[in-house]
TORVEX-528316 format. One record per residue (C-alpha): x, y, z; residue in one letter. Coordinates in steps of 0.5 Angstrom, whole numbers, padded with zeros to 4 digits, always signed. Each point is the difference from the previous one (the first is absolute). Layout:
N
XYZa
...
//
This chain:
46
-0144+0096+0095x
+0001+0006-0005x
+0005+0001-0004x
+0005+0005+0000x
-0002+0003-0006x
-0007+0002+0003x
+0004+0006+0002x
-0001+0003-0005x
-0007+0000-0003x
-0002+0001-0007x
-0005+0007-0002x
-0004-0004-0005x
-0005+0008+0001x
-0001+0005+0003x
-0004+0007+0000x
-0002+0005+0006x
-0005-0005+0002x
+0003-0007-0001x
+0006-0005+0001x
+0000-0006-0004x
+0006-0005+0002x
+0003-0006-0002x
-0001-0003+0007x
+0004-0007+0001x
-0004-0005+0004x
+0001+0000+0008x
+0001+0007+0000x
-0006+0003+0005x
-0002+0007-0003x
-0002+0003+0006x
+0002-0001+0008x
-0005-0006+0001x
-0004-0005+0005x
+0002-0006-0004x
+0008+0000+0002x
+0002+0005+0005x
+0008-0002+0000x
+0000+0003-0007x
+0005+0005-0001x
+0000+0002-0008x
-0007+0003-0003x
+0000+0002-0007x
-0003+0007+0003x
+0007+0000+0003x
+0003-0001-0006x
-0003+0006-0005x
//
């Protein structure tokens, strides 16, 4: 299970090309294949 804190993701850099974040584990990035009854995606989150 995520924690509530993964609501907000830390910016560690961005430019106009990059994002890099401090991601928590078990957070998908992305819509994906591997759980399909995820609700929350760091994209999302940004």
């Amino acid at each position: 299970m995520i924690e509530a804190s993964a609501e907000h993701l830390d910016i560690i850099y961005q430019d106009q090309w990059l994002v890099v974040i401090n991601k928590p584990s078990g957070l998908l990035v992305h819509r994906s294949m591997i759980d399909r009854h995820e609700t929350r995606f760091a994209m999302q989150l940004l």
